[in-house]
C-alpha positions as CSV (number, residue, x, y, z in Angstrom):
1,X,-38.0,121.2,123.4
2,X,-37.2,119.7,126.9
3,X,-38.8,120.7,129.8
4,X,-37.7,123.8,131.2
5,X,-37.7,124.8,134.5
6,X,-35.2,128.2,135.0
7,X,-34.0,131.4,133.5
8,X,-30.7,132.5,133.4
9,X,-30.2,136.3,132.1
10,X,-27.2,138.2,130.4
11,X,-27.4,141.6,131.9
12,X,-26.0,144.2,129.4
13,X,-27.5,144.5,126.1
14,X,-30.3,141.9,127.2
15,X,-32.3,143.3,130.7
16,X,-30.4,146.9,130.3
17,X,-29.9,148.2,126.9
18,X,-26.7,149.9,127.2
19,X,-24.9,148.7,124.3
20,X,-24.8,152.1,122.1
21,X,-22.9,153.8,125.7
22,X,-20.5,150.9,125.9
23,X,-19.9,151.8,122.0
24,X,-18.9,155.4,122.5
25,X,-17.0,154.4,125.8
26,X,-15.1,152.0,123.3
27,X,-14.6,155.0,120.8
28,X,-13.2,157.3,123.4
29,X,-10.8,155.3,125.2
30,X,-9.4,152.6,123.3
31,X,-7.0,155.8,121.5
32,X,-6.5,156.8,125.3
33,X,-4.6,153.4,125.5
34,X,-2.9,153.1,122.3
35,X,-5.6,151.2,120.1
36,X,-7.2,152.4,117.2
37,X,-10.7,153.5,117.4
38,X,-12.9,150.6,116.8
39,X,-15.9,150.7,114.9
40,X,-19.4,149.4,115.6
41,X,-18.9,146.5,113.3
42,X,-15.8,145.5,115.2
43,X,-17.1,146.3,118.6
44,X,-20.6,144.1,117.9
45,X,-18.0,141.7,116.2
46,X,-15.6,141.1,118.6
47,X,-15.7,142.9,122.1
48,X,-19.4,142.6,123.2
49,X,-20.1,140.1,126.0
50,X,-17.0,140.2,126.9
51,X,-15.7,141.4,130.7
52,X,-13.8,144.7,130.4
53,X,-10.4,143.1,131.4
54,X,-10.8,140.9,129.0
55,X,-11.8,143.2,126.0
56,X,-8.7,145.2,127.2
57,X,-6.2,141.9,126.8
58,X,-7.8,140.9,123.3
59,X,-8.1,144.0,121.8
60,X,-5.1,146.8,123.0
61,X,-2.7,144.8,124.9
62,X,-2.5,141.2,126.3
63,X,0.4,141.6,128.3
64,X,-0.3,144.5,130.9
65,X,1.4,145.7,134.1
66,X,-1.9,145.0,136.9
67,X,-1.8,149.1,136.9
68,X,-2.4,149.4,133.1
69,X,-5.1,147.4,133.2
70,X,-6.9,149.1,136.1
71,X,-6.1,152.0,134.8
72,X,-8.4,151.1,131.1
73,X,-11.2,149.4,133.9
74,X,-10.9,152.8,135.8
75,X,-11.4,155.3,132.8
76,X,-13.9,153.0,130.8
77,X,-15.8,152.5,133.8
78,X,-15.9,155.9,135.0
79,X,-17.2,157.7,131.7
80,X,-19.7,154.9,131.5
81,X,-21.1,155.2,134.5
82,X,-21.0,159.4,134.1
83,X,-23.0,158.5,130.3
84,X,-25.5,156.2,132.2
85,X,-26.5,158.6,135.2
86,X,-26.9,161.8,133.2
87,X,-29.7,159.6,131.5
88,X,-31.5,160.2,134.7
89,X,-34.5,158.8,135.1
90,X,-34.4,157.0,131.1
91,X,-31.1,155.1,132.8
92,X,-33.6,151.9,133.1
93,X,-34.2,148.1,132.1
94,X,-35.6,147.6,128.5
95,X,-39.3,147.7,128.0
96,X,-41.4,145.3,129.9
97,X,-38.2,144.1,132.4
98,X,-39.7,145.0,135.4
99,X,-43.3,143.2,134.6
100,X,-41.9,139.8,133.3
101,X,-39.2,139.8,136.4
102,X,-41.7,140.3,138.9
103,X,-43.7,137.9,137.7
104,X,-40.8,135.5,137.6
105,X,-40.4,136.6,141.3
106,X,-44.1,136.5,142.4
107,X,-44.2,132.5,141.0
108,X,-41.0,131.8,142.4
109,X,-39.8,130.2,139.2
110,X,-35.8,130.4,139.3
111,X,-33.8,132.8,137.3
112,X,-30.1,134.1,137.8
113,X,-28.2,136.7,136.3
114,X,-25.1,135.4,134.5
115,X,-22.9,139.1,133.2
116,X,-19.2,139.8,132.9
117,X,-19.4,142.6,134.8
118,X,-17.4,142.9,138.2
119,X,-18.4,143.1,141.6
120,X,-17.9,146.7,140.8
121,X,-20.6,146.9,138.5
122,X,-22.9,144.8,139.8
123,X,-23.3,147.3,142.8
124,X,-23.7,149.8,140.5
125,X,-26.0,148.9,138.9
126,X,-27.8,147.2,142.1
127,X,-28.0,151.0,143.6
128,X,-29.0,152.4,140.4
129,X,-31.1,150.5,138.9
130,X,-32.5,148.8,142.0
131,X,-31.4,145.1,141.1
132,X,-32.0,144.4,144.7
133,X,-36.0,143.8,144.1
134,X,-35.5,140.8,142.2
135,X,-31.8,140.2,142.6
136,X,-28.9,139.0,145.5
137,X,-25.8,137.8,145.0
138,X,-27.1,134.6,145.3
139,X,-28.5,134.5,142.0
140,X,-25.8,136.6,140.2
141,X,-22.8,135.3,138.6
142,X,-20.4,137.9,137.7
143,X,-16.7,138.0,137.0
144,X,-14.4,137.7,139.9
145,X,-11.4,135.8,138.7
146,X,-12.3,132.5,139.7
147,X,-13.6,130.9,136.1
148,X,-13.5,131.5,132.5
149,X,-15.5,134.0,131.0
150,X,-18.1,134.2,128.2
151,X,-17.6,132.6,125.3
152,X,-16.4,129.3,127.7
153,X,-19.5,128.1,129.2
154,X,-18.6,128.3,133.2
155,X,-20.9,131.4,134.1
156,X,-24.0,129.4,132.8
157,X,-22.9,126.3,134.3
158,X,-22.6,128.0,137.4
159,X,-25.5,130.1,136.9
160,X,-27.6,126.9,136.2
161,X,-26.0,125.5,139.7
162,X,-26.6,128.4,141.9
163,X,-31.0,127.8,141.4
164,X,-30.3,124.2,141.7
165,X,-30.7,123.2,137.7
166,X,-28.9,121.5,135.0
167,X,-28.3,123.9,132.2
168,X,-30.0,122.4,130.4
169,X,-33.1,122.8,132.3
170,X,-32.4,126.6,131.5
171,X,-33.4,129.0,129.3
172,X,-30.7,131.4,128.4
173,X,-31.2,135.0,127.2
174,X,-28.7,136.7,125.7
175,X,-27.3,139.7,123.3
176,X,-23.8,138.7,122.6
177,X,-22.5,136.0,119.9
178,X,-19.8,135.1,123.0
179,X,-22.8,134.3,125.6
180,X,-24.3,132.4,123.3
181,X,-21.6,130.7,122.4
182,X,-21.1,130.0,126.0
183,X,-24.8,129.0,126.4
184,X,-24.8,126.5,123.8
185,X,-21.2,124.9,125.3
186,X,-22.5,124.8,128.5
187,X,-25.5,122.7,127.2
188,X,-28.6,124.7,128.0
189,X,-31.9,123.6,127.1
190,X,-32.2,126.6,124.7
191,X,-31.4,130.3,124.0
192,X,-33.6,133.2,123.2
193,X,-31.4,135.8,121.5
194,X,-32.6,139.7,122.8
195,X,-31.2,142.2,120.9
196,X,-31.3,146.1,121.1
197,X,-33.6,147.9,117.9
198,X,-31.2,149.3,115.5
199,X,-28.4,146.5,116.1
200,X,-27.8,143.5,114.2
201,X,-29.1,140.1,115.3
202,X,-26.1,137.7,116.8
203,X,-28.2,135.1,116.0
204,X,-26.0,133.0,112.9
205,X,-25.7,129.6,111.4
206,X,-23.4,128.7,113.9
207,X,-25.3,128.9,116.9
208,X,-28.5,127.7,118.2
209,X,-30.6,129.9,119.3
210,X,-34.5,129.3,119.2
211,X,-35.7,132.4,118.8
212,X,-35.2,136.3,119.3
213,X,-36.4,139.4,120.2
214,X,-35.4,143.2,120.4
215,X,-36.6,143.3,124.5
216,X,-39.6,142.3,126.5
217,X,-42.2,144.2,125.7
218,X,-44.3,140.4,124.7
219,X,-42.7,138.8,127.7
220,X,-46.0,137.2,128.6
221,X,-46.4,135.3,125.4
222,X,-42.5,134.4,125.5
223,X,-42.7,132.8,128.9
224,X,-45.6,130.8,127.4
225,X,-44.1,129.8,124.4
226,X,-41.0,128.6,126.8
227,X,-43.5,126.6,128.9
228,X,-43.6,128.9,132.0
229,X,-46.9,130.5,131.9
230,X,-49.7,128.0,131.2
């Protein structure tokens, strides 16, 4: 394995573990716009990783009036954020987050956050979750119309560029077969696929990925095995 010398993070379903809300916002409101309820397979299969505008072009219509498609990012949105706060104090990043991003902090090694989430999100989840202790918008890349999203590999190239890296310097971590797929075309040094318990691995023949995990519970010995922590 090449040196590596930065991290760059998916957000939902890798540092927050939110994928079995964004499943039953899926269930409720895809019917609300015309589409057939999608199951879990299909919703693992083919929507996660994906920004909401885009799931809403791929999957219920591709050729939307602007207010349609506001109108899904407005509804989906707004029960998801409703199912995330009345979590209260469980709505939180997966076990051992916080340690292992403090750490990355503390030893100033570089790490950005690369999600498909809007500027929207983001500052929803900055005031909820408290992003701001490790996070600025200097090391986030999120979707704001001005690239390609996941599975092309722009938001890891740019993620690699905004802590001064090559990707493939960088360690990706990721949930989604569309993130890794952007990972591995954007030429990172390696992926580590982090999956919620319960959910199948995206890891597959057809991807590289070195190695995964359901959170970060062992973050110390991960980091080490990575070459971060001596």
């Amino acid at each position: 394995m090449k040196k590596l010398s930065g991290i760059l993070f998916d957000f939902n379903g890798t540092l927050l573990h939110d994928s079995k809300l964004h499943m039953e916002c899926f269930r409720r409101v895809f019917p609300l716009f015309g589409a057939p309820e999608p199951n879990d397979e299909y919703i693992v299969k083919n929507i996660f990783g994906r920004s909401t505008e885009n799931i809403y072009l791929a999957n219920i219509n591709p050729n939307p009036e602007r207010e349609e498609l506001d109108s899904y990012v407005k509804v989906k949105n707004g029960l998801y954020y409703d199912m995330c706060l009345a979590l209260g104090d469980d709505f939180k990043l997966c076990a051992g987050a916080y340690e292992m991003l403090d750490y990355l902090k503390n030893e100033k090694i570089p790490y950005c956050l690369a999600t498909g989430s809007n500027r929207e999100e983001v500052e929803f989840y900055m005031e909820h979750l408290g992003l701001g202790r490790w996070f600025s918008y200097d090391n986030i890349v999120y979707t704001d119309g001005t690239f390609t999203c996941k599975p092309a590999p722009d938001c890891y190239i740019l993620a690699a560029q905004r802590i001064g890296l090559d990707p493939s310097e960088c360690v990706v971590f990721e949930d989604g077969k569309a993130g890794i797929k952007a990972a591995n075309a954007a030429g990172v040094g390696t992926v580590v696929a982090v999956y919620e318990q319960g959910l199948p691995s995206p890891a597959s023949s057809e991807l590289d990925v070195y190695t995964s995990c359901n959170d970060f519970s062992d973050w110390r010995s991960l980091l080490s095995d990575l070459g971060f922590i001596s």
